[in-house]
N, C-alpha and C positions, 0 to 999 in steps of 0.2 A: 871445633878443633880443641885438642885436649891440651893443656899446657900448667905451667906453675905459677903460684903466686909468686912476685917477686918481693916479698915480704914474709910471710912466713915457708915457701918450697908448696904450700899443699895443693895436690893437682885442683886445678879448674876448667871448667870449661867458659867463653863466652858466646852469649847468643842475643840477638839481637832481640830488644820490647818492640811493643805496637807503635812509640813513640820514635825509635828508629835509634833509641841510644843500648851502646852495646853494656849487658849486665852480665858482672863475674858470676858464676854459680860453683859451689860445691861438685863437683866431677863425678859423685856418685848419688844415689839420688837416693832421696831421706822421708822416709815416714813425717816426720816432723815440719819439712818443707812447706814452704807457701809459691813454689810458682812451678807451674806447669807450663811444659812446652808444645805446642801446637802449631800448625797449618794454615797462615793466613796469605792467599793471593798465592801459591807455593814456596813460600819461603819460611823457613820454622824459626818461628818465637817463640819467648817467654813469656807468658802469661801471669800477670800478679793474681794471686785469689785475694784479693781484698777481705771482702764480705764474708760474714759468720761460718754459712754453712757451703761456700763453695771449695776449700779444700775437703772435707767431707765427701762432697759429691761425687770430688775428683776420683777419688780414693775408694769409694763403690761403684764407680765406672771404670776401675783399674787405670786408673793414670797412675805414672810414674810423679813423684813431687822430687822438686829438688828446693837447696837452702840456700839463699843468697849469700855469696863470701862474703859478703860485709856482716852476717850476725855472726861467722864463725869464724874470723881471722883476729887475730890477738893483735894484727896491727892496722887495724879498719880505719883507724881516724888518721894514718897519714897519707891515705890514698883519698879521703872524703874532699869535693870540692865544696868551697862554701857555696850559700843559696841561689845565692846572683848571680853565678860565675855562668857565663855561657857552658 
């Protein structure tokens, strides 16, 4: 589902990780991005590329990447939970 930051306006989308927590992403998808979204059990996640060369990969297997809003919103750290927080 497509919607707004409520911090800076800029469209996002969220979509759920492997981990089952929902991740804001950039609404458009980015050469520069590091997460892929994908098909697990039928239900589409987000994917982190961690490792060196797997956005690379992505990228010659024609994946779309997308950028997590948190590297590209100018107000990222008043939405960041601390470490411990459930």
């Amino acid at each position: 589902m497509r919607t707004t930051c409520s911090s800076c306006g800029a469209p996002i989308i969220f979509k759920q990780t492997v981990t089952g927590k929902q991740m804001p992403l950039d609404a458009e998808p980015n050469a520069d991005g590091n997460v892929q979204l994908g098909w697990i059990g039928g239900e589409e996640v987000a994917l982190l590329l961690a490792e060196p060369g797997d956005r690379a990969a992505a990228q010659i297997a024609g994946h779309l990447l997308y950028m997590p809003h948190f590297a590209t919103c100018p107000n990222a750290d008043e939405h960041r939970r601390p470490i411990n927080a459930p």
